[in-house]
Biotite code that builds the C-alpha atoms (Angstrom):
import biotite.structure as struc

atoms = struc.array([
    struc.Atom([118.778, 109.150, 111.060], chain_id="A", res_id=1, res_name="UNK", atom_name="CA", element="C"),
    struc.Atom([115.196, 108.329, 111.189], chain_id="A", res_id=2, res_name="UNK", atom_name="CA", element="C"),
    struc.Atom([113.848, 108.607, 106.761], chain_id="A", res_id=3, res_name="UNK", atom_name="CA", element="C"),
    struc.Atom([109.829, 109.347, 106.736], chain_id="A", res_id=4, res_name="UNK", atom_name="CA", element="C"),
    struc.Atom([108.432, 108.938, 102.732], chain_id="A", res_id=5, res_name="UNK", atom_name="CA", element="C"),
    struc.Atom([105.530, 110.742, 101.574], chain_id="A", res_id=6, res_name="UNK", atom_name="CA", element="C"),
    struc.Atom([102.734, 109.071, 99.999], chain_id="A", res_id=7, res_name="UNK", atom_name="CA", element="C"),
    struc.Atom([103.935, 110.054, 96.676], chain_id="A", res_id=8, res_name="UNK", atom_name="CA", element="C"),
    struc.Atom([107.427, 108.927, 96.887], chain_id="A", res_id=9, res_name="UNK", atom_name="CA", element="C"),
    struc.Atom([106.120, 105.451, 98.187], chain_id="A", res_id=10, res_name="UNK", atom_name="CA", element="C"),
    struc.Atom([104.224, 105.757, 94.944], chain_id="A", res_id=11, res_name="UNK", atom_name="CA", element="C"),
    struc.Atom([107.071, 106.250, 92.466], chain_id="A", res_id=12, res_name="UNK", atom_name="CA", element="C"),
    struc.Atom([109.267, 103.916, 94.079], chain_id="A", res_id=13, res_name="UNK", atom_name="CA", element="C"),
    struc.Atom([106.731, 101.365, 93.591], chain_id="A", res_id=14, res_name="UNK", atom_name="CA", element="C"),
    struc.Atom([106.410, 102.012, 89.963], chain_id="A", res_id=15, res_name="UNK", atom_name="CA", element="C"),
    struc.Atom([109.691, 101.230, 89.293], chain_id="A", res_id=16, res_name="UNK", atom_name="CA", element="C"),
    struc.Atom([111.998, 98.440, 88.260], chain_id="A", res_id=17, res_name="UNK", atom_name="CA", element="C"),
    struc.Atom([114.008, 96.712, 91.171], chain_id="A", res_id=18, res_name="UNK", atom_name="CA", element="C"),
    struc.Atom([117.145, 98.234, 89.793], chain_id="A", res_id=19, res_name="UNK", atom_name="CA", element="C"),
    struc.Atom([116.216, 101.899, 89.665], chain_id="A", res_id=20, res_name="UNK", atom_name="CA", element="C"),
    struc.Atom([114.263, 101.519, 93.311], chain_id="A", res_id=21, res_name="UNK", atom_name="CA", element="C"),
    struc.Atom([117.245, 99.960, 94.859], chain_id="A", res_id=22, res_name="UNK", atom_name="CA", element="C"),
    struc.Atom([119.173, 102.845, 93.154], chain_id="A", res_id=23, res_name="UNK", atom_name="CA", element="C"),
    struc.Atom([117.281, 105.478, 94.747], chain_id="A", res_id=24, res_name="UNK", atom_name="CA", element="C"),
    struc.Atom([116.976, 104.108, 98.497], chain_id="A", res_id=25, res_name="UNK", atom_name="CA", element="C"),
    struc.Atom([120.628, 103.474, 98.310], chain_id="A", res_id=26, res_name="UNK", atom_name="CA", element="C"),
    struc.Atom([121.156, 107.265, 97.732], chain_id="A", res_id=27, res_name="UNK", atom_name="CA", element="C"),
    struc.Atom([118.798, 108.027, 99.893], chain_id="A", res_id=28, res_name="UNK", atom_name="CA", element="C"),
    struc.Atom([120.734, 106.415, 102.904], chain_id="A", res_id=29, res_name="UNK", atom_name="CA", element="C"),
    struc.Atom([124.009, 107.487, 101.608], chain_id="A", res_id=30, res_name="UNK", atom_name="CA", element="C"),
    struc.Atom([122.877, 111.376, 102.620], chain_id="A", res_id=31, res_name="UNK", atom_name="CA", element="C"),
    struc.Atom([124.170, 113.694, 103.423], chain_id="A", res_id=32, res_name="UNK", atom_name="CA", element="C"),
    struc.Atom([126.312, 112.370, 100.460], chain_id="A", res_id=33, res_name="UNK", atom_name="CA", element="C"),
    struc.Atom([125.575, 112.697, 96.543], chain_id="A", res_id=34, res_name="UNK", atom_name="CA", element="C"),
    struc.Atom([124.932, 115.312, 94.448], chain_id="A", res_id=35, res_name="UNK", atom_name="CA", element="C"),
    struc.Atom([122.709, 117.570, 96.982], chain_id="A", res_id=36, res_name="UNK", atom_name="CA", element="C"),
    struc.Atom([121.344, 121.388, 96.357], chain_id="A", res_id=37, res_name="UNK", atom_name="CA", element="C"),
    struc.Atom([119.711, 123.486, 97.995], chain_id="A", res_id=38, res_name="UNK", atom_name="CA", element="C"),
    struc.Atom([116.262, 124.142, 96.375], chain_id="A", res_id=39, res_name="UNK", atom_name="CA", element="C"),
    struc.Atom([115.963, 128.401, 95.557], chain_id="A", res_id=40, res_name="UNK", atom_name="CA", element="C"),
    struc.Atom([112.988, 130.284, 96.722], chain_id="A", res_id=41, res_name="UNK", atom_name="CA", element="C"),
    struc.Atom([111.361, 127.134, 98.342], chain_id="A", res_id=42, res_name="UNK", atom_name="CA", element="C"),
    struc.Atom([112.747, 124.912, 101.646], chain_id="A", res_id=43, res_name="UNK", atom_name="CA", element="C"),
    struc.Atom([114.585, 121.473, 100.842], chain_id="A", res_id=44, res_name="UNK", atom_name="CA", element="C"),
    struc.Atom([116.924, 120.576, 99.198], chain_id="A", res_id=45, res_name="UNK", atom_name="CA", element="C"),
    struc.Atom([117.447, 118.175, 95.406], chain_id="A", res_id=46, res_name="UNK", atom_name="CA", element="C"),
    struc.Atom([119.384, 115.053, 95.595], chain_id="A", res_id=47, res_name="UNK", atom_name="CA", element="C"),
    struc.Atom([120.218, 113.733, 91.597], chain_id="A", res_id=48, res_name="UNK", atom_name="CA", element="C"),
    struc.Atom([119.889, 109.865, 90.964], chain_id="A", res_id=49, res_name="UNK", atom_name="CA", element="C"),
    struc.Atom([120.304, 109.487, 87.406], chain_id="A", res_id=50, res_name="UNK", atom_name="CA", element="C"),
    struc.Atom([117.303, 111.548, 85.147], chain_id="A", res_id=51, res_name="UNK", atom_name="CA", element="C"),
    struc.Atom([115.668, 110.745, 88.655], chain_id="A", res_id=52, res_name="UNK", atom_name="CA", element="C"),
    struc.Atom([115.281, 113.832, 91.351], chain_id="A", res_id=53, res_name="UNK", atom_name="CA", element="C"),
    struc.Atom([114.257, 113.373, 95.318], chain_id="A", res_id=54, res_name="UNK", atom_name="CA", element="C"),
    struc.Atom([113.046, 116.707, 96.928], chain_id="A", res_id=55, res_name="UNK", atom_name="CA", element="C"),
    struc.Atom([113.405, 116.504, 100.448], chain_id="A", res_id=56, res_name="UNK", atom_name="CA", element="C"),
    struc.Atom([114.087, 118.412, 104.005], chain_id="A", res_id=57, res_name="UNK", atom_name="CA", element="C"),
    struc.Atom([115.106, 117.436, 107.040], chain_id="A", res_id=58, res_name="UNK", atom_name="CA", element="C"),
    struc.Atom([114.234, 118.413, 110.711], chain_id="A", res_id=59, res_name="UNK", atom_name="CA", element="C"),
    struc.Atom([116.318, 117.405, 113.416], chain_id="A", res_id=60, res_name="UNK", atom_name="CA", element="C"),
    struc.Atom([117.166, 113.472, 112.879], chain_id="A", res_id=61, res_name="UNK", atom_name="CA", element="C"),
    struc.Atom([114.540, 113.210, 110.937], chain_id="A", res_id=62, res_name="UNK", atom_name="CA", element="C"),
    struc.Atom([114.653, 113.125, 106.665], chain_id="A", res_id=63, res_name="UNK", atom_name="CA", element="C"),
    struc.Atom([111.406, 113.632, 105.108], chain_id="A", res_id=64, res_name="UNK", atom_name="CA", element="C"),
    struc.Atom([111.506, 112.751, 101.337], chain_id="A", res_id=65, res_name="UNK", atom_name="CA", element="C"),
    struc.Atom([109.164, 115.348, 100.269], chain_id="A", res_id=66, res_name="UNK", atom_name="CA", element="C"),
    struc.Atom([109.020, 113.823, 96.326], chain_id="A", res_id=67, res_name="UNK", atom_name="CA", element="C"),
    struc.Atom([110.700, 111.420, 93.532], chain_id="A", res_id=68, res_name="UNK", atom_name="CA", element="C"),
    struc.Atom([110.024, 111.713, 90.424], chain_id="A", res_id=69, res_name="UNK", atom_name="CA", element="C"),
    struc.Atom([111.624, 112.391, 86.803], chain_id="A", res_id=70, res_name="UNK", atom_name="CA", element="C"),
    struc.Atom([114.160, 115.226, 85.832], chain_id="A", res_id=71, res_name="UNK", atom_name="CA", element="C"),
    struc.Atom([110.877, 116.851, 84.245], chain_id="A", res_id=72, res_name="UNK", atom_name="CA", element="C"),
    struc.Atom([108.113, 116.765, 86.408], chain_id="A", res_id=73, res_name="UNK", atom_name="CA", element="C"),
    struc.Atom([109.530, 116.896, 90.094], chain_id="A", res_id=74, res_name="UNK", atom_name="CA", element="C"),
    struc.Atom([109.872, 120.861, 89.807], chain_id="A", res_id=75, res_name="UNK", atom_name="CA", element="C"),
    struc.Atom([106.131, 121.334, 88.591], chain_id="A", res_id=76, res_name="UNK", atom_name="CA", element="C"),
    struc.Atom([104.054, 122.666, 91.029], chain_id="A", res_id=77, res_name="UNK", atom_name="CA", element="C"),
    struc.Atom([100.653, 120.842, 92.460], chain_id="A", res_id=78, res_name="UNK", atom_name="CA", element="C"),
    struc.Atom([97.224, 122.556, 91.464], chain_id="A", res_id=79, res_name="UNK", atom_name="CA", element="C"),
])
């Protein structure tokens, strides 16, 4: 399975220690596994990494991580 990060994502993941990055690409490769939900009322689905949350969808072979961030601000909507 091909994994295609947005901009953002690449972002987070670079603010972060080595631990909690490692953490989160781990889980990442480990899907279709983990604790996974589909999102309501939008498309994608939530995988939970700790107080961290990665919206994503896929398409075919390919997994596009839509967004990482914190339990608090991954759900807010861009203006």
């Amino acid at each position: 399975m091909e994994i295609k990060y947005s901009k953002q994502a690449l972002k987070f993941l670079a603010g972060q220690d080595v631990f909690m990055r490692q953490r989160v690409i781990r889980a990442i490769e480990r899907l279709p596994l983990g604790d996974v939900v589909k999102l309501q009322n939008v498309r994608g689905y939530r995988l939970r990494v700790g107080d961290c949350r990665v919206i994503f969808d896929r398409d075919g072979h390919v997994l596009y991580i839509e967004k990482i961030d914190t339990r608090g601000e991954v759900y807010k909507r861009r203006r």
